[in-house]
N, C-alpha and C positions, 0 to 999 in steps of 0.2 A: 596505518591511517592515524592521522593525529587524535591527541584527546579531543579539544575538539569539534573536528568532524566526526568522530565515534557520534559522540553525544549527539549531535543536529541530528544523521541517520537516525538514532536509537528514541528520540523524542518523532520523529516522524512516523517511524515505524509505530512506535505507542498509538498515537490518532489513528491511524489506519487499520488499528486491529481495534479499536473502541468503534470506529465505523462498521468493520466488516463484523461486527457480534450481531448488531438490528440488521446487518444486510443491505447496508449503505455503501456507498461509494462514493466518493469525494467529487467526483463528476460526473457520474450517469446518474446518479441519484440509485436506485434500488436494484439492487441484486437481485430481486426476485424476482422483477420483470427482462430482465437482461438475458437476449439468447443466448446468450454464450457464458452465463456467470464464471468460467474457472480458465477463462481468454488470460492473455501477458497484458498488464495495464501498464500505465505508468503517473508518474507523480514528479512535479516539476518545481522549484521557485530560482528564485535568480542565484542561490549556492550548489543546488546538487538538482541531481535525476535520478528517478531510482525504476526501476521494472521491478515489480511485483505478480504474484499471484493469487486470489485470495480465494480459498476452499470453505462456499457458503456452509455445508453441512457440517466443515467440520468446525466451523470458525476457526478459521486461521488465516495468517497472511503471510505467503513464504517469499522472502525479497529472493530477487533473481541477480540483479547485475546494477552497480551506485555508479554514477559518474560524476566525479565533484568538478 
């Protein structure tokens, strides 16, 4: 992967683990009310798609599959 797209993923992935700490979600809004909080999500803009997972108790967000 180029530098970059490294970097775009890698600043994306940054927000979405500063979301998933409070237990936010960029489009459901709240983890906490979310029946399914540890579901395959995803995250979109007009460069890439990315599938995620984010593990509320453990705070983390483990990316699954980018498609640029």
């Amino acid at each position: 992967m180029p530098t970059a797209q490294q970097e775009l993923v890698s600043a994306v992935m940054d927000g979405l683990v500063d979301l998933a700490s409070p237990g936010i979600d960029p489009k459901d809004g709240s983890l906490y009310e979310d029946p399914n909080p540890m579901r395959l999500r995803t995250y979109e803009d007009e460069r890439l798609l990315l599938w995620y997972q984010t593990i509320p108790h453990r705070r983390r967000v483990y990316l699954k599959r980018i498609n640029l």
